[in-house]
C-alpha positions in Angstrom: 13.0 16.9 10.4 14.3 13.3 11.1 12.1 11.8 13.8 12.9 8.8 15.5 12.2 8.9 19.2 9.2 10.5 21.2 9.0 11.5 25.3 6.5 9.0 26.8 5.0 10.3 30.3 5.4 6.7 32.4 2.2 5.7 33.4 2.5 5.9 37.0 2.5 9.0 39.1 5.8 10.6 40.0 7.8 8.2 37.4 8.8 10.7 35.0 9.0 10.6 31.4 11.2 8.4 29.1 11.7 8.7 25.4 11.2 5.8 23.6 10.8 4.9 19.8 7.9 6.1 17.3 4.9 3.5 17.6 5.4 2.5 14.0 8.6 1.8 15.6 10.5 3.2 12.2 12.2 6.6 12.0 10.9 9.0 9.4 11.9 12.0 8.0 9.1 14.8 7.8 9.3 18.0 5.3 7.5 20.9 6.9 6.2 23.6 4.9 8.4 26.9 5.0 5.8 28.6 7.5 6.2 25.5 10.1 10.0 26.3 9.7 9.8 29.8 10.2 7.8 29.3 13.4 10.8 26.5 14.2 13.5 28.9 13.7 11.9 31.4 16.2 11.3 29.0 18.6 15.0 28.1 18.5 15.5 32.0 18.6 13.7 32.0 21.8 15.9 28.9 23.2 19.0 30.8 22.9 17.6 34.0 24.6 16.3 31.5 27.1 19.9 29.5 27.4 21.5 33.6 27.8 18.7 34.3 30.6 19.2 31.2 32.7 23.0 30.6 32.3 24.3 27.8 34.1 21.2 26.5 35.1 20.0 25.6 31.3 19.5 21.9 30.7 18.7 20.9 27.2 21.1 17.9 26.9 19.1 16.3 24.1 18.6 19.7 21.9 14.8 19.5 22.6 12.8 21.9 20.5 9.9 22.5 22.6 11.2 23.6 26.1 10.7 25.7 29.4 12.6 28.4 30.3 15.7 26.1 31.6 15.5 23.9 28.7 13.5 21.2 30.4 11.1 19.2 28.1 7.4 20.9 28.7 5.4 18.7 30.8 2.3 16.8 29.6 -0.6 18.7 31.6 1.3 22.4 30.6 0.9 21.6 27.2 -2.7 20.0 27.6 -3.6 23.6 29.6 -2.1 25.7 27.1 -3.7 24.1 24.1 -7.1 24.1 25.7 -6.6 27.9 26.8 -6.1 28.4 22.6 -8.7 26.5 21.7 -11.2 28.8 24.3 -9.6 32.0 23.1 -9.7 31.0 18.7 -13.8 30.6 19.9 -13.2 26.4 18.6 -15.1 23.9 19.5 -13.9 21.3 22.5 -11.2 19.4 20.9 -8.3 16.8 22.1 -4.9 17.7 22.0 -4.9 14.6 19.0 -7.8 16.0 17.0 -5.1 18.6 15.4 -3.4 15.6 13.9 -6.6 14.4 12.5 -7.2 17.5 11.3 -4.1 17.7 9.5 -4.5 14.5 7.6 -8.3 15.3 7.0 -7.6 18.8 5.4 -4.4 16.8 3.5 -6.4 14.8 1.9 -9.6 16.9 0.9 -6.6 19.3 -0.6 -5.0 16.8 -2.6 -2.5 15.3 -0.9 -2.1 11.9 -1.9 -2.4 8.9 0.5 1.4 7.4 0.4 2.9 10.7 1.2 0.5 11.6 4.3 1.1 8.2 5.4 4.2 8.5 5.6 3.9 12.0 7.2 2.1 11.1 10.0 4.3 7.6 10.7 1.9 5.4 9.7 2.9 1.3 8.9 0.9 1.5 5.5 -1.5 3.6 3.0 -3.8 0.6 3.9 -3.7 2.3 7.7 -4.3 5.8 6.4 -7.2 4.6 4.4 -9.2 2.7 6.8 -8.8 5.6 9.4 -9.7 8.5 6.6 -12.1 6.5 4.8 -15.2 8.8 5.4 -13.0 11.5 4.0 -11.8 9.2 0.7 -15.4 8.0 0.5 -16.4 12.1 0.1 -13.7 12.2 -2.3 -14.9 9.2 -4.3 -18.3 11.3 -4.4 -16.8 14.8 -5.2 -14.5 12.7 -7.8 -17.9 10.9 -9.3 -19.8 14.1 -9.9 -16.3 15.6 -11.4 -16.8 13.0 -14.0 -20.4 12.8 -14.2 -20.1 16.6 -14.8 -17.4 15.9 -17.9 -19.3 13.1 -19.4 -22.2 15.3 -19.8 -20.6 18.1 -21.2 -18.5 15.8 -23.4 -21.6 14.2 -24.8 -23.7 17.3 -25.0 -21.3 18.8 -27.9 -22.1 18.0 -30.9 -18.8 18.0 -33.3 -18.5 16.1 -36.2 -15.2 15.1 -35.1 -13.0 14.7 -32.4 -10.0 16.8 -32.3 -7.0 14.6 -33.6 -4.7 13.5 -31.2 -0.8 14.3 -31.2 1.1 11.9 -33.8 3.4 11.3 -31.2 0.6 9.6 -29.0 -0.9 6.2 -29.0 -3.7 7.6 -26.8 -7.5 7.7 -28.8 -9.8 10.0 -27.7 -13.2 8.6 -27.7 -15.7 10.4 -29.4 -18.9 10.5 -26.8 -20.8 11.9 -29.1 -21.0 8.6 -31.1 -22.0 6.5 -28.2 -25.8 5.5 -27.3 
């Protein structure tokens, strides 16, 4: 999905809405996984039954995904109303409309996703960006990642092998034998 404009609401009342470009002011190109493009495709199902229902009176002049019934771009407050309706009826907490976005990057990272990539995902100017807004999650990683190797270095030093296991002659890599240290 190539992104490179948004639909701004104006900020005063009975203005309208414009579109304008990304904050990061860069385009970007975004690879949903195949589920998000499944549920992409039937929404653009549902467009073309829409576009047969309403006949001459569809307007979609800029191929809008996300649209009413005529093809109009869903207003601000429907989309706020609906997403709080969900939110009631999944039994979730009280949540913004923006919280899913930090939830997406929160569950990106935790899963392994690494910082460069989501940064890029969610339009950021920099990884810097994406760390200093995540950092309680990459300080949790730092911890989980800690006790990952505290857990290896005591397993490594509780064996008690002669030897190390030779490394492949191909390798210049040495494998240190804990066992010898301390």
């Amino acid at each position: 999905i190539f992104v490179r404009r948004q639909l701004v609401k104006l900020p005063e009342k009975g203005q309208g809405y414009i579109f304008s470009s990304p904050k990061s002011r860069k385009s970007r190109i975004i690879k949903p996984a195949p589920t998000v493009m499944r549920i992409l495709d039937r929404q653009r199902e549902q467009q073309k039954h829409w576009a047969q229902t309403a006949g001459s009176a569809w307007d979609n002049p800029d191929n809008l995904v996300f649209t009413n019934e005529v093809g109009r771009h869903l207003a601000h407050v429907t989309v706020y109303k609906r997403f709080k309706d969900i939110v009631r009826e999944l039994g979730f907490p009280e949540c913004r409309f923006h919280d899913l976005r930090h939830t997406f990057a929160t569950l990106s990272l935790k899963n392994g996703v690494d910082v460069k990539t989501l940064s890029s995902m969610l339009g950021h100017y920099s990884a810097g960006f994406t760390l200093d807004t995540y950092t309680h999650i990459t300080n949790d990683m730092q911890r989980g990642a800690a006790e990952k190797i505290g857990g290896f270095m005591e397993s490594a030093t509780a064996i008690t092998t002669p030897e190390p296991p030779d490394p492949p002659k191909e390798s210049r890599c040495k494998v240190i034998p804990f066992e010898k240290v301390g």
